[in-house]
C-alpha positions as CSV (number, residue, x, y, z in Angstrom):
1,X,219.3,-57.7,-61.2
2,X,217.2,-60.6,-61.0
3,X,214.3,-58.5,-59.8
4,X,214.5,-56.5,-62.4
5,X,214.0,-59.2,-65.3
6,X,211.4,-60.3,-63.0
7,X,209.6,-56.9,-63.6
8,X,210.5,-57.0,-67.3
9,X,208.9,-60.5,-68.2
10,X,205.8,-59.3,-66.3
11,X,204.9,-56.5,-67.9
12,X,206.1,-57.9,-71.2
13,X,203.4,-60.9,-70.5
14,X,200.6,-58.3,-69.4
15,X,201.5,-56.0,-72.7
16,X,201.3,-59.5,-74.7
17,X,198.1,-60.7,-72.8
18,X,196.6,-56.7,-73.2
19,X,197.2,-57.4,-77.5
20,X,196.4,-60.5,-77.7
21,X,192.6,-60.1,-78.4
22,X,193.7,-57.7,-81.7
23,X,195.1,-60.4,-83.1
24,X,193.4,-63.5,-84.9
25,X,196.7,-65.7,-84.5
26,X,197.8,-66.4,-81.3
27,X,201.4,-67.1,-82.7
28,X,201.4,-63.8,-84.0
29,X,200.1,-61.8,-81.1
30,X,203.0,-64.1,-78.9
31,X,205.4,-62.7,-81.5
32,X,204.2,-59.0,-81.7
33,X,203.3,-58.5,-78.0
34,X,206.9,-58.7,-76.4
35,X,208.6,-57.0,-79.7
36,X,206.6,-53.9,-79.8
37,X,206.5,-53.8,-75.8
38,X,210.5,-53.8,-76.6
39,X,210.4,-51.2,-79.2
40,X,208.1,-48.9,-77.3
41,X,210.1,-49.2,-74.2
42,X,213.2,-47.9,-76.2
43,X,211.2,-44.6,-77.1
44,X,213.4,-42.6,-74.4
45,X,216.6,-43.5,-77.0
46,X,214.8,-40.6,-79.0
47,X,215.3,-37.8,-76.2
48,X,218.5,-38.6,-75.3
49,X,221.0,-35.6,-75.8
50,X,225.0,-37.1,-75.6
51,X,223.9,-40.0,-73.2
52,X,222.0,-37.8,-71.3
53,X,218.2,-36.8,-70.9
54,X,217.5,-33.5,-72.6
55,X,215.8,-30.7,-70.7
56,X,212.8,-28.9,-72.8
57,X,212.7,-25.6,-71.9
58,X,210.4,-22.9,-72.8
59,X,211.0,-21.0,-75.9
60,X,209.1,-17.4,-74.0
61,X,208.1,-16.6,-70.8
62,X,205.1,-17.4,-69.3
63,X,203.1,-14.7,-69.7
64,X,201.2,-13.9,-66.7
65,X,204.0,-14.0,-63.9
66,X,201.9,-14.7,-60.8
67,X,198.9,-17.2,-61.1
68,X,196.7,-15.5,-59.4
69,X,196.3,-11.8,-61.5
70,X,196.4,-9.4,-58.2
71,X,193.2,-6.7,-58.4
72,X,194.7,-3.2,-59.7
73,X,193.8,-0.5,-57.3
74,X,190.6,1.9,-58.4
75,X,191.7,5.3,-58.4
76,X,189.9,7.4,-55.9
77,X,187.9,10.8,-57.4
């Protein structure tokens, strides 16, 4: 568990450091950095079906069913 919230405050610290030049004060980009790192790594709340991921499926078939089209035989005269 530890190594996890190891992993977390790094790449919160490397998402702040990555912002920090679009900002003018540094207290703001501080404050910013790890809350929209936060809010963008809570995105996957949006696909979420029950708990559970949702599975996108096609709405039609693909239309070509091999992916290589195989040459049609000429007909012989």
């Amino acid at each position: 568990m530890l190594v996890l919230f190891i992993l977390f405050a790094l790449a919160s610290l490397a998402f702040a450091l990555a912002l920090s030049p679009f900002f003018k004060n540094a207290r703001v980009g501080a404050f910013l950095g790890p809350l929209l790192f936060f809010l963008s790594s809570q995105l996957y709340n949006l696909f979420l079906d029950k708990g559970r991921l949702q599975q996108v499926t096609p709405t039609h078939p693909h239309p070509h069913p091999h992916p290589h089209p195989q040459p049609q035989p000429q007909p012989q005269p």
